[in-house]
C-alpha beads as a LAMMPS data file, in Angstrom:
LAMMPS data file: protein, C-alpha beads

329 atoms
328 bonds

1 atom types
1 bond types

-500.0 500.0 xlo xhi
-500.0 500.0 ylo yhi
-500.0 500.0 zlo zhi

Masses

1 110.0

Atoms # bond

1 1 1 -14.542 -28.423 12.072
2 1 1 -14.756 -30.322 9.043
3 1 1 -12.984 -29.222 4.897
4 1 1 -13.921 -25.898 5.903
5 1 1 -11.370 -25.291 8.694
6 1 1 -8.822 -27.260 6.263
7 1 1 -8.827 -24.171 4.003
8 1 1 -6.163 -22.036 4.149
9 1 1 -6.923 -17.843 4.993
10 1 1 -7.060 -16.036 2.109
11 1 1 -4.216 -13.687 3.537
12 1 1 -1.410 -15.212 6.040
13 1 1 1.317 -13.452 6.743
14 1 1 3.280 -15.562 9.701
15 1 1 6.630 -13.400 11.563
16 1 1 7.110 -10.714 8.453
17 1 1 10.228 -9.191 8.266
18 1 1 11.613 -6.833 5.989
19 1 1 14.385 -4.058 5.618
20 1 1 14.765 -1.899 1.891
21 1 1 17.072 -3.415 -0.497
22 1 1 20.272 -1.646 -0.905
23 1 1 22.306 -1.503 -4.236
24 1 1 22.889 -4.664 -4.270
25 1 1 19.711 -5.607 -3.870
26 1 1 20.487 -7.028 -0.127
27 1 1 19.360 -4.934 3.184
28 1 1 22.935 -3.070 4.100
29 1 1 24.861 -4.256 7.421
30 1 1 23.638 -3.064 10.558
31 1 1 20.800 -1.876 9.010
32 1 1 17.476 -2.181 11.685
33 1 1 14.131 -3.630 9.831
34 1 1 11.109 -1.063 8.334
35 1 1 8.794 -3.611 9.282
36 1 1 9.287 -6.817 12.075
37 1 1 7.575 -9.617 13.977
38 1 1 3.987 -8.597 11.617
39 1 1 1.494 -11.370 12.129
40 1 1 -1.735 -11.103 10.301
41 1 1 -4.899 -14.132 9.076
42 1 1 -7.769 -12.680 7.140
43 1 1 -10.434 -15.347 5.915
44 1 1 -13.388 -14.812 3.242
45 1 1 -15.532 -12.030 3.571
46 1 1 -13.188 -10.354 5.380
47 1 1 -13.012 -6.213 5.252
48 1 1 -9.928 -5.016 7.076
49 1 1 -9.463 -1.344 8.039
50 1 1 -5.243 -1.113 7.955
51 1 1 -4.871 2.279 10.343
52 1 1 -1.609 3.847 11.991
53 1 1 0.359 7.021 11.667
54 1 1 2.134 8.429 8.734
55 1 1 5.104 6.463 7.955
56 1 1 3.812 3.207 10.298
57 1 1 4.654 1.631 7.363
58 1 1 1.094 0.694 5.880
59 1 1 1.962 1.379 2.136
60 1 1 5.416 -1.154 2.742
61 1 1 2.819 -4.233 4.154
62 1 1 0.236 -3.604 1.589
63 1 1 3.211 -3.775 -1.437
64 1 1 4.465 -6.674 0.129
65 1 1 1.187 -8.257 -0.335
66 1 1 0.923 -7.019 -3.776
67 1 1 3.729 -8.935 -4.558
68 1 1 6.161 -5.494 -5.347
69 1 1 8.781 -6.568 -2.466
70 1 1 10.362 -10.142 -2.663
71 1 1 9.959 -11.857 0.674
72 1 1 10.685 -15.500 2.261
73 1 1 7.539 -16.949 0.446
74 1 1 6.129 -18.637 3.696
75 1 1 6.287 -15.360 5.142
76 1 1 3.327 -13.962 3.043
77 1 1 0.810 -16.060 1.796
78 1 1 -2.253 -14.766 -0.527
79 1 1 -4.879 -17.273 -1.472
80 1 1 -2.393 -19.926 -0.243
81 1 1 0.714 -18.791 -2.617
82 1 1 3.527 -16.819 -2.353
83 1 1 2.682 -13.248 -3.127
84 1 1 5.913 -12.076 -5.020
85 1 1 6.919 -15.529 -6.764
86 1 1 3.474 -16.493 -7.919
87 1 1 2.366 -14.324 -10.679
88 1 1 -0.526 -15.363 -11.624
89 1 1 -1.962 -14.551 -8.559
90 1 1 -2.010 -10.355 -10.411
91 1 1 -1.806 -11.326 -13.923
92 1 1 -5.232 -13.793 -13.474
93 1 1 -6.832 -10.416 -11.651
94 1 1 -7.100 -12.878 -8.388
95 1 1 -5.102 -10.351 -6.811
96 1 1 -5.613 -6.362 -7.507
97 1 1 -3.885 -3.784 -5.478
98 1 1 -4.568 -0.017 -6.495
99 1 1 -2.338 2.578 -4.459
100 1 1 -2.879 6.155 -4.032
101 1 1 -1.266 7.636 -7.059
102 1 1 -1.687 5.981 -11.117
103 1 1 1.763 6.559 -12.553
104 1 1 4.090 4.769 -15.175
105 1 1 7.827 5.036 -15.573
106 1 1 8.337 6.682 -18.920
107 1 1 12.265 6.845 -20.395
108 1 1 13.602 9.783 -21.153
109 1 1 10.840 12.013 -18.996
110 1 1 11.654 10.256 -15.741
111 1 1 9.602 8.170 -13.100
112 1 1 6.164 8.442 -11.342
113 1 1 4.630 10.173 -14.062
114 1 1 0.569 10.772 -13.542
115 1 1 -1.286 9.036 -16.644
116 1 1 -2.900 12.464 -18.139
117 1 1 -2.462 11.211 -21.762
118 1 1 -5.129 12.322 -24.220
119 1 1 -7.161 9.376 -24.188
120 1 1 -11.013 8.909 -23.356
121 1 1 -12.265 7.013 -20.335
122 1 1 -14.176 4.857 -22.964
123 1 1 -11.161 3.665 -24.275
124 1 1 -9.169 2.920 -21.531
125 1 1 -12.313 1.108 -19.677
126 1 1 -13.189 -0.807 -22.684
127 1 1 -9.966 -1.632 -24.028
128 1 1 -10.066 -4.247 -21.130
129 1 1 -10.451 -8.278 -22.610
130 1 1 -12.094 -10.811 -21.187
131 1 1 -13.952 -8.244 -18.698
132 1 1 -17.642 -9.559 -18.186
133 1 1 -19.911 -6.593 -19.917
134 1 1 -22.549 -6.352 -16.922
135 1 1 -19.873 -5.990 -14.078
136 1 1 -18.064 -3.323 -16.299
137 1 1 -21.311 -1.671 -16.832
138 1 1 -22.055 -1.391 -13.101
139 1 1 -19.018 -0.117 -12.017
140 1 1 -19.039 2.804 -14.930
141 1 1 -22.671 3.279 -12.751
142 1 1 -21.611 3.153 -9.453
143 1 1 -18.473 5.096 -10.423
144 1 1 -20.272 7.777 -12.200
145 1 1 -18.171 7.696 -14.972
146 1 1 -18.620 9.967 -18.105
147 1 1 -17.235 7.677 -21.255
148 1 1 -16.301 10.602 -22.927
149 1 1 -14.109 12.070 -20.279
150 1 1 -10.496 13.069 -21.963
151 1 1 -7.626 12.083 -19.164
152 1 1 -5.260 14.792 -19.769
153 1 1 -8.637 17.155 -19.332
154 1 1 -9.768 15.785 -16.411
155 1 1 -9.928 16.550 -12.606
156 1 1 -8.109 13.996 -10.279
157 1 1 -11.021 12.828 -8.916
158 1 1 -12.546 11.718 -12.310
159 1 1 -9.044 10.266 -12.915
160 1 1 -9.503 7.992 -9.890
161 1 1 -12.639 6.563 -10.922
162 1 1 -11.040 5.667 -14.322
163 1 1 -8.393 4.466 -12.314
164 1 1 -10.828 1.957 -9.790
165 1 1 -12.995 0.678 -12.199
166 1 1 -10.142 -0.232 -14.157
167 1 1 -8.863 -2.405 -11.500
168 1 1 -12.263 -3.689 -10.407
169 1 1 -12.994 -4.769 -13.713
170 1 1 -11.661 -8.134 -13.225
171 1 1 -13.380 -10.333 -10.110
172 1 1 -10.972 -9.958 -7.547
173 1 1 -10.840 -12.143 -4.662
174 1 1 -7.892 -10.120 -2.132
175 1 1 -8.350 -6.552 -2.708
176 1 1 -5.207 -4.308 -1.685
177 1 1 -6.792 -0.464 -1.472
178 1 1 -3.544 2.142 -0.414
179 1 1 -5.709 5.607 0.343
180 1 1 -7.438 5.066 -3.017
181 1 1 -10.950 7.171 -2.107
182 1 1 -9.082 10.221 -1.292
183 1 1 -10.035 12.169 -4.240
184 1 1 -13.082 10.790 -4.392
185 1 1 -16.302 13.607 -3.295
186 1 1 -18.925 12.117 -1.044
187 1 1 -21.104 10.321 -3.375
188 1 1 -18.838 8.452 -5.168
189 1 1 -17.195 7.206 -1.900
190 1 1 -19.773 6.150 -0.296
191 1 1 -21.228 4.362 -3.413
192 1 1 -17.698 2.384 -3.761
193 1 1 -17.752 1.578 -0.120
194 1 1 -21.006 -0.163 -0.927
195 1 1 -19.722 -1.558 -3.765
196 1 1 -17.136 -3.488 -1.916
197 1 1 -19.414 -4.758 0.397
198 1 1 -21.504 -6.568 -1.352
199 1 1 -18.494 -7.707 -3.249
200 1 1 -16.915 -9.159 0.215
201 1 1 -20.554 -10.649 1.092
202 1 1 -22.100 -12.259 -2.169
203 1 1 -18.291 -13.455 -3.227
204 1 1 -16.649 -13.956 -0.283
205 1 1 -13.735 -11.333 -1.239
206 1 1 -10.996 -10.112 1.396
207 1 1 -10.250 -6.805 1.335
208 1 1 -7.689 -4.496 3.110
209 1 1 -8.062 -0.989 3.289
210 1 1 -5.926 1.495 4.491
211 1 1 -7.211 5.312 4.783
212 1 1 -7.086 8.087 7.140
213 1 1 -10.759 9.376 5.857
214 1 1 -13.317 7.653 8.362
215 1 1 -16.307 9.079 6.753
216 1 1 -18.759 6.696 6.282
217 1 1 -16.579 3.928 7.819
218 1 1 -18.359 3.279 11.303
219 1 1 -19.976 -0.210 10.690
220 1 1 -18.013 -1.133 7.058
221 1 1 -14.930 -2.807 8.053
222 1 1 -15.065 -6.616 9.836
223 1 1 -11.784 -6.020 11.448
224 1 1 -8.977 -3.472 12.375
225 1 1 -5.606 -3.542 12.462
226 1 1 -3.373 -1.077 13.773
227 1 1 0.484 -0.665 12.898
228 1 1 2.741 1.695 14.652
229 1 1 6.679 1.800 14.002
230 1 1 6.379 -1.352 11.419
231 1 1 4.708 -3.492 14.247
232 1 1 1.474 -5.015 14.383
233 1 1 0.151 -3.388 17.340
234 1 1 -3.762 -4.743 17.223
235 1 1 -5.643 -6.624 15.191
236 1 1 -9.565 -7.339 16.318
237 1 1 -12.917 -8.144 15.388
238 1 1 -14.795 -4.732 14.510
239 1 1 -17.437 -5.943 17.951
240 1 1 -13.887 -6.280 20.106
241 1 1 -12.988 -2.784 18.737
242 1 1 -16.458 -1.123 20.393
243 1 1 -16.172 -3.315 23.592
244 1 1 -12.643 -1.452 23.698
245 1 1 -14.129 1.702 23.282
246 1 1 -17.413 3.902 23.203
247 1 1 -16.360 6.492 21.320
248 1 1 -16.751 6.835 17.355
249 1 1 -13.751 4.905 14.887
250 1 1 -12.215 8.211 13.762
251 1 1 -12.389 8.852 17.964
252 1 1 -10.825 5.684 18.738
253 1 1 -8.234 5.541 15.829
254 1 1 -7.229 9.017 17.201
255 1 1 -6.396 7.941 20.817
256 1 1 -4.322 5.795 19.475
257 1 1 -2.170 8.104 17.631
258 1 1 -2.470 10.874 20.691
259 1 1 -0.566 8.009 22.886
260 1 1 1.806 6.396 20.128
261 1 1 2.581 9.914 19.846
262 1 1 3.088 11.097 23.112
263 1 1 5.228 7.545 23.820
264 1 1 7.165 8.881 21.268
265 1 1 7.853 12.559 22.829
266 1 1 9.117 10.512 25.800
267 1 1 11.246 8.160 24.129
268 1 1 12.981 11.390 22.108
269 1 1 13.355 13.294 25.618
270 1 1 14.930 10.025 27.539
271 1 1 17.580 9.582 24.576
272 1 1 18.420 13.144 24.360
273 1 1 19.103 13.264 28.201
274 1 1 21.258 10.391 27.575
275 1 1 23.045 11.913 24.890
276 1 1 21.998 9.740 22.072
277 1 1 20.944 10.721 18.552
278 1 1 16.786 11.755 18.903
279 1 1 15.586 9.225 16.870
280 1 1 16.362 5.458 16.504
281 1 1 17.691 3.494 13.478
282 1 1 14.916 2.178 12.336
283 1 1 15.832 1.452 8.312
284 1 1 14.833 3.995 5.687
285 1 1 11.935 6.225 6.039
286 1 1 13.362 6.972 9.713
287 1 1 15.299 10.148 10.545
288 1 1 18.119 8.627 11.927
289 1 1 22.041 9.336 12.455
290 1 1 24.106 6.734 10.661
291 1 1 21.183 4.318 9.583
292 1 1 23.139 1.852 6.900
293 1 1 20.164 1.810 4.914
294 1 1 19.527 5.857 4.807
295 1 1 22.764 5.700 2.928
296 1 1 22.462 3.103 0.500
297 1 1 18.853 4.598 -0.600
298 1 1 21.197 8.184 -1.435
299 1 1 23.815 5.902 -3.442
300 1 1 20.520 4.292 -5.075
301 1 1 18.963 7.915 -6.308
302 1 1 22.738 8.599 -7.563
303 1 1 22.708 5.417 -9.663
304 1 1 19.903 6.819 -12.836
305 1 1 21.505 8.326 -15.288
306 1 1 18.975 10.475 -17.772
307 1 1 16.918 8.335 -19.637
308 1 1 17.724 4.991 -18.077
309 1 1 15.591 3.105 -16.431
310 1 1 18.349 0.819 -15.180
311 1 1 21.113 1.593 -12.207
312 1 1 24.363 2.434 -14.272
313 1 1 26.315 2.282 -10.618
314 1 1 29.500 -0.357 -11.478
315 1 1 32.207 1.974 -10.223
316 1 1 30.877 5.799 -11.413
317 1 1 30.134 5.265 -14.556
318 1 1 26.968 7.493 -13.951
319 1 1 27.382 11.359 -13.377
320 1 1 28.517 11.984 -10.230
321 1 1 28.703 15.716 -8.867
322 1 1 31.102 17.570 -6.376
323 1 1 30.514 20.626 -5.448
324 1 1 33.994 22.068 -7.447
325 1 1 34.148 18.848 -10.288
326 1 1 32.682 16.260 -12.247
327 1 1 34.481 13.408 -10.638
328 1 1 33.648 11.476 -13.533
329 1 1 31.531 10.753 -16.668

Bonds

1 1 1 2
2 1 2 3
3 1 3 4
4 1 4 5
5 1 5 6
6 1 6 7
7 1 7 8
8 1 8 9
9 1 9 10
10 1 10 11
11 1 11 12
12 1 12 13
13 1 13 14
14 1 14 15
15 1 15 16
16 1 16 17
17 1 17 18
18 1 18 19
19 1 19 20
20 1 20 21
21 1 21 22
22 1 22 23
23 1 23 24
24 1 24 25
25 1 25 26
26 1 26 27
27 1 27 28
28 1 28 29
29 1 29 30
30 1 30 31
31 1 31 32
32 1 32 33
33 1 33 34
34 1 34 35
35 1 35 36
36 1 36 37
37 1 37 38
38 1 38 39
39 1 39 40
40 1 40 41
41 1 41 42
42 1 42 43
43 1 43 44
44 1 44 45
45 1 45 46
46 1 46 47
47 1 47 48
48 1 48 49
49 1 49 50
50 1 50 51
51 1 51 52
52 1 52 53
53 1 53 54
54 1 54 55
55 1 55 56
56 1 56 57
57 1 57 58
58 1 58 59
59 1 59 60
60 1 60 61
61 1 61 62
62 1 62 63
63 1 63 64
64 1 64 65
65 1 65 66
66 1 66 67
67 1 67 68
68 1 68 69
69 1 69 70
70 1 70 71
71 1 71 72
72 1 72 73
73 1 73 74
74 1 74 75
75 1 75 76
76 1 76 77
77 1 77 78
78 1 78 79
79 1 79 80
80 1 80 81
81 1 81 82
82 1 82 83
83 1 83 84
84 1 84 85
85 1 85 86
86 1 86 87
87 1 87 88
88 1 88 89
89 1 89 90
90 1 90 91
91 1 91 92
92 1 92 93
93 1 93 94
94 1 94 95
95 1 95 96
96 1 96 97
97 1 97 98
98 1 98 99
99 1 99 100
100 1 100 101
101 1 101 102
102 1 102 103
103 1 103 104
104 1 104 105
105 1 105 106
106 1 106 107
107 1 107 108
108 1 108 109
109 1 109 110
110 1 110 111
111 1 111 112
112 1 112 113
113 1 113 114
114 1 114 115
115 1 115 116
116 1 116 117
117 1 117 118
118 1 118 119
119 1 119 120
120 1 120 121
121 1 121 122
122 1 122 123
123 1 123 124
124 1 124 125
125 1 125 126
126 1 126 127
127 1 127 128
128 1 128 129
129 1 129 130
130 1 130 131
131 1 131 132
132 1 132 133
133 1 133 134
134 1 134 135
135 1 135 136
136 1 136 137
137 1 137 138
138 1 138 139
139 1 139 140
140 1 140 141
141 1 141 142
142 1 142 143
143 1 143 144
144 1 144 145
145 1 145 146
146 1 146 147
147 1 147 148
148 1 148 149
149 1 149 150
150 1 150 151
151 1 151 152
152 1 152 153
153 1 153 154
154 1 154 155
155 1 155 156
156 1 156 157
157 1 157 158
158 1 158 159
159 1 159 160
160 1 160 161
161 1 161 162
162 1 162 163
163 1 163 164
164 1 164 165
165 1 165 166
166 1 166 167
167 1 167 168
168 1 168 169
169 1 169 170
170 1 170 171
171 1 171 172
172 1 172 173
173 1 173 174
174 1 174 175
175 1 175 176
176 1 176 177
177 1 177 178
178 1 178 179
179 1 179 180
180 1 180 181
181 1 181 182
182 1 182 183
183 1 183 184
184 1 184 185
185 1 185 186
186 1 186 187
187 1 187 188
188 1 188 189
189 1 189 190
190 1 190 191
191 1 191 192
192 1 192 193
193 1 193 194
194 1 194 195
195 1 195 196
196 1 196 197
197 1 197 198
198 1 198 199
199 1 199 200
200 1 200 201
201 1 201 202
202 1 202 203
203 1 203 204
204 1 204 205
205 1 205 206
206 1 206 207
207 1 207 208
208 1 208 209
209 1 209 210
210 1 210 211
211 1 211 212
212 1 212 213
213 1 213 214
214 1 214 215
215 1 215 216
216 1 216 217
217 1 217 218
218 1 218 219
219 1 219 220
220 1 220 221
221 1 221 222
222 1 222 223
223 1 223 224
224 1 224 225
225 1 225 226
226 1 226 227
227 1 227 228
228 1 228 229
229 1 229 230
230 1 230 231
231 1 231 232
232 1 232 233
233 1 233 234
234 1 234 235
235 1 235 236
236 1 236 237
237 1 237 238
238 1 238 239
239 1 239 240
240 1 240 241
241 1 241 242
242 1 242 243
243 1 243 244
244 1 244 245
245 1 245 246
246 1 246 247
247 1 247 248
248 1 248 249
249 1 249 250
250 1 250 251
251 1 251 252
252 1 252 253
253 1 253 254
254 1 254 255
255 1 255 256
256 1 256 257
257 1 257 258
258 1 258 259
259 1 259 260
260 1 260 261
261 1 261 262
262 1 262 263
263 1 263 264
264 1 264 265
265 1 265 266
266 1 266 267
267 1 267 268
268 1 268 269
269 1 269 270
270 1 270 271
271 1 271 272
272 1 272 273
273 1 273 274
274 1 274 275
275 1 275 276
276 1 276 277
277 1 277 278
278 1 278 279
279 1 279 280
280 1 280 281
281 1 281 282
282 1 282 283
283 1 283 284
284 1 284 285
285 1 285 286
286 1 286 287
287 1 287 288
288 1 288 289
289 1 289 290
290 1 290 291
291 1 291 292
292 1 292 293
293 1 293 294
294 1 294 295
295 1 295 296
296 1 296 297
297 1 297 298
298 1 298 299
299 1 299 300
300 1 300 301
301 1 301 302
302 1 302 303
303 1 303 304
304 1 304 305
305 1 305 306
306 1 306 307
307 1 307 308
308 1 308 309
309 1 309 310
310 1 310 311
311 1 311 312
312 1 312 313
313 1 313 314
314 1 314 315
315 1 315 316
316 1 316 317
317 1 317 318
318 1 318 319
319 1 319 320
320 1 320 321
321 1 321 322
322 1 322 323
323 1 323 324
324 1 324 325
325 1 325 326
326 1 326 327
327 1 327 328
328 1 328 329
């Protein structure tokens, strides 16, 4: 036992539960929660392979961990603080989460906009402080990167590896990876995947890594954890995974989907019979009939105004369209 088993895990999240802000910034009544009940302890070293469906809500629990979605702090813990209120745990680079797309919010053009400026990969990578010269220098190797690339010239896939070695760049300690290989061609995958590896076993790093591409995957994570409907449905030891099963990950990952789906079909078919609405209310993200929190995300989107980057929503200050008026401007 001993100090070591005094340490806290380097992630802990303990009965998560969380439902999409409405506009005023609380989940609306009656609304049900996107994710529930999530339970999850990942210690040093630690590679975790975050699998389920699309929509399972995957991108939700990794942004949550990121700190972009205020929770009850002890409900998330990384590195033994409170994900959202702590900031350091980002701004010291402790904490690094890189999600599928690199985008900015720019005023006046509008939001999610891909970073294609004319700017050279040199000057990007290297306008980094602080960043220790050798690590930079290996992950411009194991990324292949070309300095001179231009990123409005660029393919997406060279974009991506701009994009990771710009957030490797700092030692990380939790690593948050939202389907970042998937424009990445064969080579440069498999030399990241490597990469992180010996990151998670000469450092003691915890990564999770969510991704639909198995490829390469077979003996790289430590543990899986599989989320269906916002609910942890298994979490295991890679070894517990294969005593489960004798068929490959992408195999056994897929006969789990096949029956979450098929669960599914049934559970549609029993409520129609019954005469209820096909799908349940389940929060945003969730066809559903009269879901509280569908609505408030619609009065949301009709709260921008051009250029803003604030809600104008007090009454209707904003524009607000009929389909015979302007109600109001």
């Amino acid at each position: 036992m001993g100090e070591e088993s005094t340490k806290p895990p380097m992630i802990g999240i303990k009965n998560l539960r969380f439902t999409y802000p409405g506009i005023d910034g609380h989940p609306p009544p009656g609304s049900a929660p996107l994710i529930d009940d999530f339970n999850l302890s990942l210690n040093a070293g630690d590679r975790c392979l975050l699998v389920g469906s699309n929509g399972a809500g995957k991108t939700t629990i990794l942004k949550i961990l990121g700190g972009k979605h205020m929770v009850d702090p002890e409900m998330v813990r990384v590195l033994g603080r409170s994900a959202f209120h702590d900031t350091s745990l980002t701004s010291s680079g402790d904490l690094s989460y890189l999600g599928g797309e690199w985008r900015r919010d720019v005023a006046f053009a509008g939001f999610e906009v891909s970073i294609q400026m004319d700017v050279s990969a040199e000057k990007m990578i290297y306008g980094v402080s602080g960043i220790d010269p050798q690590r930079r220098e290996e992950l411009i190797k194991v990324l292949d990167i070309d300095l001179s690339w231009r990123m409005h010239k660029s393919s997406d896939g060279q974009r991506r590896r701009v994009q990771i070695c710009m957030g490797l760049l700092k030692p990380f300690k939790v690593l948050l990876l939202d389907e970042i290989t998937v424009d990445l061609d064969v080579l440069a995958r498999a030399n990241l995947l490597n990469y992180l590896r010996k990151e998670c076993e000469e450092r003691g790093a915890t990564i999770i890594y969510a991704t639909h591409i198995f490829d390469g995957l077979e003996n790289w994570p430590t543990h899986m954890v599989y989320v269906a409907h916002g609910k942890l449905q298994l979490a295991l030891p890679l070894e517990k995974v294969k005593e489960m099963s004798n068929l490959s990950l992408m195999r056994t990952v897929e006969s789990w989907l096949r029956k979450e789906r098929e669960e599914d079909r049934k559970r549609r078919r029993e409520r129609k019979a019954k005469g209820l609405p096909e799908y349940e209310n389940r929060g945003e993200g969730t066809r559903v009939v009269g879901d509280p929190a569908k609505h408030a995300v619609r009065l949301i989107n009709n709260g921008w105004a051009g250029g803003r980057l604030n809600s104008t929503v007090a009454g209707e200050e904003n524009f607000v369209f009929s389909s015979n008026r302007v109600l109001r401007q």
